[in-house]
C-alpha positions in Angstrom: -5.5 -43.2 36.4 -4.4 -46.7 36.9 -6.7 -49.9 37.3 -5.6 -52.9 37.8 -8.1 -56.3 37.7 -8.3 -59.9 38.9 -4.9 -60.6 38.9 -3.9 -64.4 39.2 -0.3 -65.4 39.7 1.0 -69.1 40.6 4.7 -70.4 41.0 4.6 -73.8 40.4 1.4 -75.4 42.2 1.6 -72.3 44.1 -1.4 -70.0 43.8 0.0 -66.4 44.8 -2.3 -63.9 44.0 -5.6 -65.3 43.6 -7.8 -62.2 41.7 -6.4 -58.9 42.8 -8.0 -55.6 42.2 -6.7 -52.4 41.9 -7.7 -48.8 41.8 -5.5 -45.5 42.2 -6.2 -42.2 41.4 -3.5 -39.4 40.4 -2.0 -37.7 44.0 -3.3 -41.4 46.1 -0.9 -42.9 48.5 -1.8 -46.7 48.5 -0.6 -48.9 51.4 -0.8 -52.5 51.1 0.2 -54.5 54.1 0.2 -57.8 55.2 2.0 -61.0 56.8 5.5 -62.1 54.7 4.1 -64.5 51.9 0.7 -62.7 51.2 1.5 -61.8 48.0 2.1 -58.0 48.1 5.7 -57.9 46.7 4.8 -60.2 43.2 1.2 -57.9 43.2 3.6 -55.0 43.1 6.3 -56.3 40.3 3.1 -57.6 38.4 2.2 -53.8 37.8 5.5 -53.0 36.5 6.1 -56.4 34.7 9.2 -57.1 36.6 6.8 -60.5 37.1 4.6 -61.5 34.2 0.9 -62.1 36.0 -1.0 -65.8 34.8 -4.3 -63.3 34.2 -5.9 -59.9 34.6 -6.2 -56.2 33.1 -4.6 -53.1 33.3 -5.9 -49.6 32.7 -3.4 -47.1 32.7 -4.3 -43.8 31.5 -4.7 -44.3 27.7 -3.0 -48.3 28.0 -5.2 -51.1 28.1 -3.8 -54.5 28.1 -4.3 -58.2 29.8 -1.2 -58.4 32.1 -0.1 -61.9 30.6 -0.1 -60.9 27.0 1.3 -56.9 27.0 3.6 -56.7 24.3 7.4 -55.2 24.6 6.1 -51.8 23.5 3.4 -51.7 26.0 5.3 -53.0 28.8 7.9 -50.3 27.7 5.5 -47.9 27.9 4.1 -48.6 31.5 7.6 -48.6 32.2 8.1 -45.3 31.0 5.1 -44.1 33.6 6.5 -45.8 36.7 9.5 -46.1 38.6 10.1 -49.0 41.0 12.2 -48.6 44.6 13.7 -52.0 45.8 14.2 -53.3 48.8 18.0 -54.0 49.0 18.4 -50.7 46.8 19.7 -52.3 43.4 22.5 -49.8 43.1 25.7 -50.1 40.5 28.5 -50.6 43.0 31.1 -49.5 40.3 28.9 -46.3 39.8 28.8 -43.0 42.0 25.7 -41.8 43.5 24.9 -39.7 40.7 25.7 -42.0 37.9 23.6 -44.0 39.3 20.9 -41.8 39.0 22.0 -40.6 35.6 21.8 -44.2 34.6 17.9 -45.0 33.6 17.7 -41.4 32.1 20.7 -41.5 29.7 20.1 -45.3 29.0 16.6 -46.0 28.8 14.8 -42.6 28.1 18.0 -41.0 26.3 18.4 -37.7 28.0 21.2 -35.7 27.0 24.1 -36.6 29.3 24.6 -32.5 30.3 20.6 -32.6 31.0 20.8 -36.2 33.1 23.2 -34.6 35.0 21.6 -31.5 35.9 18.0 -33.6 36.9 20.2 -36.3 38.7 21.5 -33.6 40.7 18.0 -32.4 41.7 17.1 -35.3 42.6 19.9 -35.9 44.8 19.4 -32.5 46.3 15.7 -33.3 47.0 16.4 -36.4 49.7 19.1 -34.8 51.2 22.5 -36.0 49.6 23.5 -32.9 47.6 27.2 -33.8 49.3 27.1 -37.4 48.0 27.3 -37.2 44.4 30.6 -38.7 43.8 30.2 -41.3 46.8 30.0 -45.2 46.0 27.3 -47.4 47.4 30.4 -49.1 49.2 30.7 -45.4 51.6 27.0 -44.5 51.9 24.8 -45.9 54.6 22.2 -48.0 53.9 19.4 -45.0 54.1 21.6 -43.3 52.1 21.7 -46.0 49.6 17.8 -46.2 49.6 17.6 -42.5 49.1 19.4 -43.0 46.2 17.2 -45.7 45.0 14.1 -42.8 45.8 16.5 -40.0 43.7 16.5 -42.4 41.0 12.9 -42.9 40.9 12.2 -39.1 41.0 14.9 -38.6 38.2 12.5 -39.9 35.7 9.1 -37.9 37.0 6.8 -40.9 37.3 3.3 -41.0 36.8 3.3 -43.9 40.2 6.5 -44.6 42.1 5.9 -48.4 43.5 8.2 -49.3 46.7 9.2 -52.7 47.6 9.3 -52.8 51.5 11.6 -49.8 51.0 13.1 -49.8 54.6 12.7 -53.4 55.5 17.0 -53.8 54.8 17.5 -50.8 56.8 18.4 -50.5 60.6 15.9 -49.4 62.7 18.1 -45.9 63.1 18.1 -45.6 59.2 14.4 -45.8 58.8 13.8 -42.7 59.7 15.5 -41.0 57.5 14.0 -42.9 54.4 10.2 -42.4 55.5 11.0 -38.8 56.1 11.8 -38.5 52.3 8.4 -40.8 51.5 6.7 -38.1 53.7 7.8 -35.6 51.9 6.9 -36.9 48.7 3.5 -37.4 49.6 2.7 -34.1 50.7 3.8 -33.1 47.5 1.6 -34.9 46.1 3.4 -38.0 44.1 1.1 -40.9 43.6 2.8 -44.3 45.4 1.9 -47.2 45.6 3.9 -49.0 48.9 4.6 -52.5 50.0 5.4 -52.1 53.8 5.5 -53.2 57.7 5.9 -49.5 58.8 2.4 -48.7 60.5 2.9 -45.3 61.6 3.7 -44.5 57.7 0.7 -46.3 57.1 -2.1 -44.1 59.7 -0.2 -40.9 58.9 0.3 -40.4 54.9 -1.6 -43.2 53.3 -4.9 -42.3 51.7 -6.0 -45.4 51.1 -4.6 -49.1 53.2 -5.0 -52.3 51.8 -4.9 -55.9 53.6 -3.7 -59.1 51.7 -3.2 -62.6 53.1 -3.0 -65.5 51.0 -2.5 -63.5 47.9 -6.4 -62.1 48.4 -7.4 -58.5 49.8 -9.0 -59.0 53.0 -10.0 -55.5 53.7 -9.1 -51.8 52.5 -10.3 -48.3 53.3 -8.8 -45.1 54.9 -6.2 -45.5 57.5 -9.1 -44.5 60.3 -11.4 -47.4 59.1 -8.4 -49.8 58.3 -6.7 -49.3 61.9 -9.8 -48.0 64.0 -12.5 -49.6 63.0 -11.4 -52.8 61.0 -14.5 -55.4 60.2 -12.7 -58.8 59.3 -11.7 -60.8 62.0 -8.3 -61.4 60.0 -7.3 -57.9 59.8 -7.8 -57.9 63.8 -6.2 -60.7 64.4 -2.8 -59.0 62.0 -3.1 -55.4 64.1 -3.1 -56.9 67.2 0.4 -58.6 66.5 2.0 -55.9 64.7 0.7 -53.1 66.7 1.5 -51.8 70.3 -1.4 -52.0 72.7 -2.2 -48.1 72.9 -2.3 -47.8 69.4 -4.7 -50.7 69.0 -8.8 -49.2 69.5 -11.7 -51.4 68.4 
């Protein structure tokens, strides 16, 4: 479904992602983790050209193109096949809930306003705010902000939904709420790929769980390997730090 290889990105004399790979197939959820600065956030936007990579290929389906020479109706059309949830929500503050969600369909993929509507509502229905259409970001919570952001995302019925350290802006008491809609989106079988600290989402719903540091991957495999049975001394070094005790077992 989607391959992505050796991607290369540098800021400056800054070597962030130093030949990345990439495989998902349809229904996967990916989980990449790893310590702030890593490079998992610019991997991410590299996908969806939000960040234009220095090398490397993508296969998507029937798109094949170098990631530092797509052209506007390629990128458009990758574009067109994800959807991209932000960490601090990137919300219209001067829109409602469900304008918001209405936005990228009537805009960008010019649905019928009626039709927008009717999907945005759906959507809104589906992580739990079918009584905040007509609410501003300004009067929603922050999880309810971010399930907005995850409406939006399901409004246009991705091929891959990508999530930027989705409840990283949250409260801890607002988490919940956000990884309950992930959940539920993975048992229905959308394919995500996830930037995130949150383990347990991690050992429970991810198929696959990838480790970066220094903008390499250090390790990946299924969340038992990855947290049970990890074989670089990196990767132990990261679980013993972010984990509690009883959940670490080598």
């Amino acid at each position: 479904m989607l391959s992505i290889k050796n991607v290369h990105k540098s800021f400056g004399k800054l070597d962030v992602l130093k030949g990345v790979d990439l495989t998902v197939n349809k229904g996967d959820v990916v989980v990449i983790l790893g310590p702030s600065g890593s490079g998992k956030t610019t991997f991410l936007r590299c996908i969806n050209f939000l960040e234009t990579a220095d090398q490397g290929e993508m296969e998507f389906d029937d798109i094949k193109t170098p990631l530092n020479g797509a052209s506007k109706k390629t990128i458009a059309a990758v574009r067109k096949k994800t959807a991209f949830v932000f960490q601090n929500y990137n919300l219209f503050n001067n829109k409602t809930a469900l304008e918001n969600v209405m936005e990228g369909l009537v805009i960008a993929r010019k649905v019928p306003k009626a039709q927008a509507e009717e999907i945005a509502k759906k959507a809104l229905d589906k992580v739990g705010l079918k009584e905040r259409y007509d609410y501003y970001p300004s009067s929603l919570s922050g999880g309810q902000q971010q399930r907005v952001g995850i409406a939006r995302a399901i409004a246009v019925n991705p091929d891959v939904i990508l999530f930027d350290e989705p409840t990283s802006a949250l409260d801890p008491e607002l988490i919940g709420e956000v990884l309950s809609v992930m959940r539920k989106l993975a048992r229905e079988g959308t394919t995500m790929i996830v930037v995130t600290h949150e383990m347990s989402f991690a050992q429970d719903v991810a198929s696959h769980v990838i480790f970066m540091d220094g903008g390499k991957i250090v390790e990946q495999g299924s969340p038992r390997e990855f947290f049970s049975f990890p074989k670089e001394e990196r990767t132990r070094q990261f679980l013993k730090r972010i984990l509690p005790v009883d959940d670490y077992v080598i």
